[in-house]
C-alpha positions in Angstrom: 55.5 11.1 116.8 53.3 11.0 113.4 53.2 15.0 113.7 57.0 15.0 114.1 57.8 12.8 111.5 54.8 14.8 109.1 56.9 18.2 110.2 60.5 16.8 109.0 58.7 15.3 105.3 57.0 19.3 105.2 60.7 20.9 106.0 62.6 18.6 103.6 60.0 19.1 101.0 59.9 23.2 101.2 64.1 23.0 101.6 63.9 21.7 98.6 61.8 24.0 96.6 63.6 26.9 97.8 66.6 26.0 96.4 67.8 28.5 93.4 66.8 26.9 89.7 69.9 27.2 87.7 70.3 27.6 83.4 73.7 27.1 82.8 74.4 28.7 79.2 77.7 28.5 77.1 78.3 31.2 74.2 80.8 31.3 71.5 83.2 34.5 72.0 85.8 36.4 70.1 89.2 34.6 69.2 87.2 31.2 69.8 86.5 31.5 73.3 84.0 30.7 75.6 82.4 32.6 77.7 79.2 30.7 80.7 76.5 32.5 82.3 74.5 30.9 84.9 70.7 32.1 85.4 70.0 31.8 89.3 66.6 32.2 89.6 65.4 31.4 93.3 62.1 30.6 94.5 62.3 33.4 96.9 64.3 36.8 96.0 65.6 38.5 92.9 67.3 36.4 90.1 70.9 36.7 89.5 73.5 36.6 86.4 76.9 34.8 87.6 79.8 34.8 84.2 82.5 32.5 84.9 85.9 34.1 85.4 89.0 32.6 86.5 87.7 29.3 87.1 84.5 31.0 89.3 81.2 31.7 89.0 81.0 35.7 90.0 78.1 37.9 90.3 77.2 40.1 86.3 76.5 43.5 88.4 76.9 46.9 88.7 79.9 48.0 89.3 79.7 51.7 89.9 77.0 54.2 88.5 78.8 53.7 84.8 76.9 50.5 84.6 73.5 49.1 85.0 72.1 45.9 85.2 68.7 44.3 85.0 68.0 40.5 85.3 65.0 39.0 84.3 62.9 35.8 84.5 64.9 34.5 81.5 67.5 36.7 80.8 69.1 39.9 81.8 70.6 43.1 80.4 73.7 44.8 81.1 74.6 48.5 80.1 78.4 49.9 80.3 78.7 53.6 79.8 81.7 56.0 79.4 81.0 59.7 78.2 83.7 62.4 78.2 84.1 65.9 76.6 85.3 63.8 73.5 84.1 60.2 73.2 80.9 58.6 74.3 80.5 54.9 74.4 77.7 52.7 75.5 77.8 48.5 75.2 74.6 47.1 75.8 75.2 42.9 76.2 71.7 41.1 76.3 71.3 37.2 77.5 68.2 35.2 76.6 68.5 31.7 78.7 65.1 30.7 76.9 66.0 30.8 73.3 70.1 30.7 74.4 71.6 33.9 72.6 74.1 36.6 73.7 74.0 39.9 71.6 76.5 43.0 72.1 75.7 46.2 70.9 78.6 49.0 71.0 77.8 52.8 70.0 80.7 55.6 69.7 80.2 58.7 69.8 83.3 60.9 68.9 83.4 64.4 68.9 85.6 67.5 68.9 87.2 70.1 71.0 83.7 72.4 70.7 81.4 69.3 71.4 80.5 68.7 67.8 79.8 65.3 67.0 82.5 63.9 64.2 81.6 60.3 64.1 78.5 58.1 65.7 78.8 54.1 64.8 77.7 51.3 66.1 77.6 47.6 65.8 76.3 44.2 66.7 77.4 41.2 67.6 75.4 37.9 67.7 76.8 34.9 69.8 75.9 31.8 69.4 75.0 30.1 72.9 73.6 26.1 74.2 71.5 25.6 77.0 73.3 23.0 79.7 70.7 20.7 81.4 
């Protein structure tokens, strides 16, 4: 019986620890918005990026090959491409849950009908986020 009851404390003890460590972090958007990104960092597997959208927490991920993701232990990185004969854009949005910013970096490329470029501008934006214990 002491074994059995030493087995149960073990079980409840690792159950807990393998539980997923969560940062919840709230950012300041365009037109006075909101936008939350949740950190899931588990004690076994690969961290994952969740955004809140329509009332639910969905998985920040690749879509198709026109975007790449990469999380890491405190943040993560996500990279939307489009390229065509004319236009080439790339967004690069960047999270940091330990220091709690969100920064969005857009490049245009435009060019015309014989490939030549005829404009290249970018920008970035800095959002101002808070850590939720």
């Amino acid at each position: 019986m002491k074994h059995l009851t030493l087995l149960i404390a073990f079980l409840i003890v690792i159950g807990s620890q393998v539980s997923a460590a969560e940062t919840v972090m709230v950012c300041d958007a365009q037109n006075d918005s909101k936008l939350y990104f949740k950190l899931r960092d588990p004690l076994i597997g690969k961290s994952q990026v969740l955004v809140r959208a329509a009332g639910q927490w969905v998985i920040w991920e690749e879509l198709d090959e026109t975007r790449r993701s990469f999380v890491y232990d405190t943040g993560a990185k996500l990279v939307d491409t489009f390229d065509s004969k004319k236009l080439s854009a790339t967004r690069t949005t960047v999270l940091d849950f330990e220091f709690g910013t969100h920064q969005s970096t857009t490049r245009i490329i435009k060019r015309d009908d014989d490939g030549e470029t005829v404009s290249d501008g970018a920008g970035t934006l800095d959002f101002t986020c808070e850590i939720q214990q």
